[in-house]
C-alpha positions in Angstrom: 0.0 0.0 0.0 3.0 2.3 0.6 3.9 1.9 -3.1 1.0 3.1 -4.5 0.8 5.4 -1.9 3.7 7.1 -2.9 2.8 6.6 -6.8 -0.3 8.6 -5.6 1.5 11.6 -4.1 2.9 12.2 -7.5 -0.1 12.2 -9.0 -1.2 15.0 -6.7 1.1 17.5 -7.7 0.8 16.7 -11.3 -3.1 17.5 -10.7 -1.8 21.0 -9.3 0.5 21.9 -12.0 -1.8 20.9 -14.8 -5.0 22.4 -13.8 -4.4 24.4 -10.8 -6.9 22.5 -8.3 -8.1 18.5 -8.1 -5.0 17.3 -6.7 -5.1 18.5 -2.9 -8.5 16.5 -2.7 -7.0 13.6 -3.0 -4.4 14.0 -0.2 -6.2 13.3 2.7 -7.8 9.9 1.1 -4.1 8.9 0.2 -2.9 9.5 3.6 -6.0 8.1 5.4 -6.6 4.8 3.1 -2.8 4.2 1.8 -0.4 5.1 4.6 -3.1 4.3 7.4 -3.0 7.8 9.2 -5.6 9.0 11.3 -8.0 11.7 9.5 -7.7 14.8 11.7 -4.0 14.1 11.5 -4.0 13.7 7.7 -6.1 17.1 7.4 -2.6 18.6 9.4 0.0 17.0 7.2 -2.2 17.9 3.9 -2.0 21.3 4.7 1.9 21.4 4.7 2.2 19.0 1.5 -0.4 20.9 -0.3 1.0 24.3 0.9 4.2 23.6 0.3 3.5 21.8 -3.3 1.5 25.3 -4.1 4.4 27.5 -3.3 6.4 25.3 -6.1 3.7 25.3 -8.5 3.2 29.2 -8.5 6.7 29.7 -8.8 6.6 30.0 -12.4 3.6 31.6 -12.9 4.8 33.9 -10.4 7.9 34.9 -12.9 5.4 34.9 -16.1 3.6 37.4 -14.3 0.4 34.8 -14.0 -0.8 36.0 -10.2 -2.9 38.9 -9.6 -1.7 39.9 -6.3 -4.9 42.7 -5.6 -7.0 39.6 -6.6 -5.0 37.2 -4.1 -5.9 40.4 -1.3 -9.4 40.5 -1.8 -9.6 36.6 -2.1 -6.9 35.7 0.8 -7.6 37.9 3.3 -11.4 36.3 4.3 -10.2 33.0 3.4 -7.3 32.7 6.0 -9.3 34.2 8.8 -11.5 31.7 8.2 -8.9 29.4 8.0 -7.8 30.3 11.6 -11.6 30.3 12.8 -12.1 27.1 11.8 -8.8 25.7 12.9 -8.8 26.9 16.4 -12.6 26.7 17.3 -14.3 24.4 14.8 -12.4 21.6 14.3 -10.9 21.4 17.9 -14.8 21.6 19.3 -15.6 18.6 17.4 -15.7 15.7 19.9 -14.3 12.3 18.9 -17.5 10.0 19.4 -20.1 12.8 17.8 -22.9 10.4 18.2 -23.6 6.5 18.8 -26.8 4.5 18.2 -26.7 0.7 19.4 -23.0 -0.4 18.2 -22.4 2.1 16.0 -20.2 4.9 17.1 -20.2 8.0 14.7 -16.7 9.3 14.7 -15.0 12.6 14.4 -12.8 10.8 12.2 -15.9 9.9 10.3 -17.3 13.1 9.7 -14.5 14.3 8.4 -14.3 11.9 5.5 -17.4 12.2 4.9 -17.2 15.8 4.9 -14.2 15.2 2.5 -16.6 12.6 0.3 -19.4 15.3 -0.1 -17.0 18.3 -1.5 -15.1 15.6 -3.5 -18.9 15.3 -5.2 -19.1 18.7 -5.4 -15.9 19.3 -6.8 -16.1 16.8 -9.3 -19.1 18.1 -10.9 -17.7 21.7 -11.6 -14.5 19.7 -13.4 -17.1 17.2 -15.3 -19.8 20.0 -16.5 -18.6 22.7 -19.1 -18.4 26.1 -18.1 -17.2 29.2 -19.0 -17.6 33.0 -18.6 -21.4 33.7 -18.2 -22.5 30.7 -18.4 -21.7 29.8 -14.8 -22.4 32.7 -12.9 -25.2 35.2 -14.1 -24.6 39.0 -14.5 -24.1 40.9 -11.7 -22.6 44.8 -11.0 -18.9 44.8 -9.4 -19.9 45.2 -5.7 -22.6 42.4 -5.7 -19.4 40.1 -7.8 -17.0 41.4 -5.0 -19.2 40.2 -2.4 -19.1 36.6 -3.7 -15.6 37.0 -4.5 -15.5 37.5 -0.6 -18.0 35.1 0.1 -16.4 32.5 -1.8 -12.7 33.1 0.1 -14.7 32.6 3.2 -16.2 29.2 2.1 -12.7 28.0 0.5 -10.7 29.3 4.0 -13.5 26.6 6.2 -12.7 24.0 3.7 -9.1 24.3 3.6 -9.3 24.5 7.8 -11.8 21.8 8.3 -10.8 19.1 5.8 -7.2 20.6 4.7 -8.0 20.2 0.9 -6.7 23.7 -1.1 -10.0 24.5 -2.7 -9.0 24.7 -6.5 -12.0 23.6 -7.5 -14.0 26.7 -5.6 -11.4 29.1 -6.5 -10.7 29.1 -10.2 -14.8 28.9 -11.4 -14.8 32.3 -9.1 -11.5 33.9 -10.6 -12.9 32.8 -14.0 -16.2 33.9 -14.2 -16.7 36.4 -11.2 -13.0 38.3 -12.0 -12.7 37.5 -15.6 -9.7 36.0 -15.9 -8.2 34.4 -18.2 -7.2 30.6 -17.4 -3.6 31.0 -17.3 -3.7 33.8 -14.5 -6.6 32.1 -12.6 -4.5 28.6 -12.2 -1.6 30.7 -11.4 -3.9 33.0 -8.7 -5.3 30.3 -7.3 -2.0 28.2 -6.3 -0.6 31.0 -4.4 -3.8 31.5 -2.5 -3.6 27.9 -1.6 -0.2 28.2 -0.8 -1.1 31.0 1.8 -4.2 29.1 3.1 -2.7 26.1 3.4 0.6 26.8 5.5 -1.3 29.3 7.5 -3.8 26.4 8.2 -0.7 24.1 9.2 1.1 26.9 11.4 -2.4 27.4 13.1 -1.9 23.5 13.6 1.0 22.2 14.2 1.5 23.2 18.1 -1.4 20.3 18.5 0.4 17.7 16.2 3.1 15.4 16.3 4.4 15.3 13.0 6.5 13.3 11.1 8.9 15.5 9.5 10.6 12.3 7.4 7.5 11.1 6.3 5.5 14.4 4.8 9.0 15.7 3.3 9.3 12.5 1.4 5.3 12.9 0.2 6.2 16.9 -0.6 9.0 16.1 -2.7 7.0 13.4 -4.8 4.2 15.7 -5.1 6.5 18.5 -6.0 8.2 16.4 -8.6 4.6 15.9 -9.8 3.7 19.6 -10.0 6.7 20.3 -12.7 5.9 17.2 -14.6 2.1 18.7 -14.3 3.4 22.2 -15.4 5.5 20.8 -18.4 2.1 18.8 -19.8 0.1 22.0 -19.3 2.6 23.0 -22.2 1.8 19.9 -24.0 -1.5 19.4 -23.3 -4.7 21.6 -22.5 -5.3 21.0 -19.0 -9.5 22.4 -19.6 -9.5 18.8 -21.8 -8.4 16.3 -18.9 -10.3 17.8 -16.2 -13.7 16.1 -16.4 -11.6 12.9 -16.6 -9.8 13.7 -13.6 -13.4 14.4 -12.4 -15.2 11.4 -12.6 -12.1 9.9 -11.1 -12.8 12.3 -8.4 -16.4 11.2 -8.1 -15.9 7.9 -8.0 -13.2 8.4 -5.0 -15.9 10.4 -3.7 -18.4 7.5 -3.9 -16.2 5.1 -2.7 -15.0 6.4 0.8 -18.9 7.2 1.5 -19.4 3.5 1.0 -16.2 2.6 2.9 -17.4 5.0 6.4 -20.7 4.1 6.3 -20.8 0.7 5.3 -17.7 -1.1 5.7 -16.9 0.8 8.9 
């Protein structure tokens, strides 16, 4: 299981560099169901691998001049003080047995995948459909787009804290068709707001963990590895293309750990 563990962690960042989002989903699931790590541990150690596997992938947008830094204000700013919101008060407030009927003990540690399941859904339906410009999001004046521009940093900052997935797949439809633009920038934008969600997440959370340095350093640097083979395809290949496969690929990992929590469990 270690093999394909690793084997998955490069297919993380390859996600990341070739379409900007997708990847850090699937982090949690690979450290959960492959390497056998408890959830709310794994939602600690994906902040850092995704954070840190951001900060590489944004690199070279950075020097094409690909990241709109006012957007990254507006966007960042509600989304990592929700990030620290939900870190220190949500997630900590969440007992370990939430509820038990008979036998059946429902589990912190179960919520949270299936928390992770349900956005996996989600997010796999915005890769899957076909969207662009207007036809996603209906006209609106500036301030009534820069509220959901805000509103949508808020929402990406509690999924980032709660289930320590990046939120790729909420920021670049709102980049693209709230901020206009263009796919390029938005993929570049959105991996350095990651980046900043992310590690802020994990410095928020890593008094409360102990965490094995040798083992997320050797799933960062496969996942890195990933990101530049992702961002050399994105050269090659049109990222827009592969992401509804990578979608229902998403969906049916979604699928499967709701079968695995509720029923196998």
């Amino acid at each position: 299981m270690d093999i394909l563990g690793y084997t998955a962690s490069v297919f993380i960042g390859i996600s990341l560099g070739l379409i900007g989002g997708g990847g850090s989903i699937l982090t949690v699931p690979v450290l959960v169901y492959l390497f056998r790590i408890d959830a709310v541990l794994a939602t600690t150690y994906s902040l850092f691998i995704v954070g840190m596997t951001s900060v590489a992938g944004s690199v070279s947008y950075f020097k094409k001049g690909l990241i709109n830094l006012k957007t990254t204000l507006i966007f960042g700013v509600p989304s990592i003080l929700s990030v620290f919101l939900t870190r220190m008060y949500i997630v900590t407030a969440i007992p370990e047995v939430i509820f038990t009927t008979g036998n059946f003990n429902f589990t912190k540690n179960m919520m949270l995948m299936l928390v992770f399941a349900i956005l996996m859904i989600f997010a796999s339906y915005s890769m899957i459909k076909k969207c662009t410009g207007e036809d996603c999001f209906p006209s609106e004046d500036q301030k009534v787009k820069n509220a959901a521009v805000i509103l949508h940093g808020i929402v990406v900052g509690f999924v980032t804290g709660l289930i320590g997935a990046g939120g790729g797949f909420l920021i670049i439809p709102a980049l693209v068709n709230l901020l206009k633009l263009d796919i390029k920038k938005a993929i570049g934008t959105s991996l350095f707001i990651i980046a900043l969600n992310s590690l802020f997440g994990f410095g928020v959370s890593v008094s409360h963990s102990v965490i094995e340095w040798n083992f997320i350093l050797k799933i960062l640097g496969l996942a890195i590895s990933g990101v530049f083979i992702g961002s050399w395809l994105s050269t090659k290949i049109d990222g827009r293309k592969l992401k509804p496969a990578f979608g229902w690929f998403v969906l049916i990992m979604g699928v499967y750990i709701i079968i695995r929590e509720t029923f196998i469990n």
